[in-house]
C-alpha positions in Angstrom: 143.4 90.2 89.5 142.9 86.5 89.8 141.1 84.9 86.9 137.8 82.7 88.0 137.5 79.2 86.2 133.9 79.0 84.4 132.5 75.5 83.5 130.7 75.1 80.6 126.6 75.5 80.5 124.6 76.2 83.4 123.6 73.4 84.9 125.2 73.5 88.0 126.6 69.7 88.6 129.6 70.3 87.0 132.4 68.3 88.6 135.7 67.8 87.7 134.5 69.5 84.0 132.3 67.1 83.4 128.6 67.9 83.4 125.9 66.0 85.2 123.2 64.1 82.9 120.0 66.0 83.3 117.2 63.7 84.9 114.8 62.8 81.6 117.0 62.9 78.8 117.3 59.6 77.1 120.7 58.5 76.0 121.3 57.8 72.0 123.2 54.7 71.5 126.7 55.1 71.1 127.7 55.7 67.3 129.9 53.1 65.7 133.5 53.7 65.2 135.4 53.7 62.1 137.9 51.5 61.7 141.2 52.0 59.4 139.6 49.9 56.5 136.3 52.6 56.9 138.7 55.7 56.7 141.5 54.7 54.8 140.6 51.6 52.7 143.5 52.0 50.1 146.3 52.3 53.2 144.7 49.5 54.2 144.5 46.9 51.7 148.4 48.6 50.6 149.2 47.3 54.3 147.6 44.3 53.7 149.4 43.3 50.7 153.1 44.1 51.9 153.2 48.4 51.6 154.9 50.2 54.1 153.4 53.6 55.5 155.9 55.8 57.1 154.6 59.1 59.3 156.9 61.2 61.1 160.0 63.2 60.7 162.3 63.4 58.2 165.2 65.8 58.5 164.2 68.7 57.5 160.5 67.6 56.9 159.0 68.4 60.0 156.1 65.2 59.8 155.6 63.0 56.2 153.8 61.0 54.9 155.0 58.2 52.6 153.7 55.1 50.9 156.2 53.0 49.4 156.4 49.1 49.0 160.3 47.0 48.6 161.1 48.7 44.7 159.1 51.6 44.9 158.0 54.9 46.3 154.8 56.0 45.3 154.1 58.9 47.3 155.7 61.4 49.3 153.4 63.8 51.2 154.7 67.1 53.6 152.7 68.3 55.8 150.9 71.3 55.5 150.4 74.3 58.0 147.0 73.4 60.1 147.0 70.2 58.6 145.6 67.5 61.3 146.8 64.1 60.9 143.7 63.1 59.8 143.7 64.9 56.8 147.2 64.0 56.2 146.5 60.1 56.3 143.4 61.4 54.0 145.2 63.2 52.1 147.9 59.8 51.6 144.6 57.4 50.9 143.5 59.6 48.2 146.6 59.8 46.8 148.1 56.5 46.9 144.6 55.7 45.4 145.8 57.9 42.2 148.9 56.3 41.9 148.4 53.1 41.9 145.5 53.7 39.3 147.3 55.5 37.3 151.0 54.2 37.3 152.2 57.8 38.5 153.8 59.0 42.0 153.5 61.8 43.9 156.5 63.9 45.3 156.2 66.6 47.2 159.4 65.9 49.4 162.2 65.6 47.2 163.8 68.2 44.8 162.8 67.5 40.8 166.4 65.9 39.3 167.1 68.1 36.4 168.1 66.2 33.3 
């Protein structure tokens, strides 16, 4: 049984996926978009002040996160399951936010040492 494709809505000038504007509706000007200073101010002025921001993977991390300027490391972020990269980044602002405030970092990467 071969499976029919179905567009979306029932206006029927869909081409290519896209739907046709219907006659008469006025168009809302395009919202603004957020730049990195907007989302992610404390990345940003870390970036801006020599920080480094590392995002990927790091054997056996499959994606991190990590903030960390020439002495220090201040934090250390993993992924987490259904975590978009968004929230990730979000999550790193936030946190780097803490840190710095507070003179603390955040590890969730490497194993405690044990004194």
């Amino acid at each position: 049984m071969e499976r029919q494709r179905r567009t979306c809505g029932t206006y029927p000038a869909a081409v290519g996926g896209l739907m046709a504007r219907r006659p008469g509706r006025t168009q809302l000007p395009p919202r603004p978009r957020k730049t990195a200073p907007d989302l992610f101010p404390t990345l940003q002025d870390f970036i801006n002040n020599g920080g480094h921001i590392d995002l990927g993977q790091i054997d056996p991390i499959e994606c991190a996160a990590i903030a960390s300027d020439e002495s220090s490391m201040y934090v250390a972020l993993q992924r987490r399951d259904g975590e978009t990269l968004i929230d990730l980044l979000t999550r790193l602002d936030v946190s780097l936010a803490h840190c710095l405030d507070h003179d603390e970092f955040i590890d969730e990467i490497n194993a405690p040492s044990i004194r």
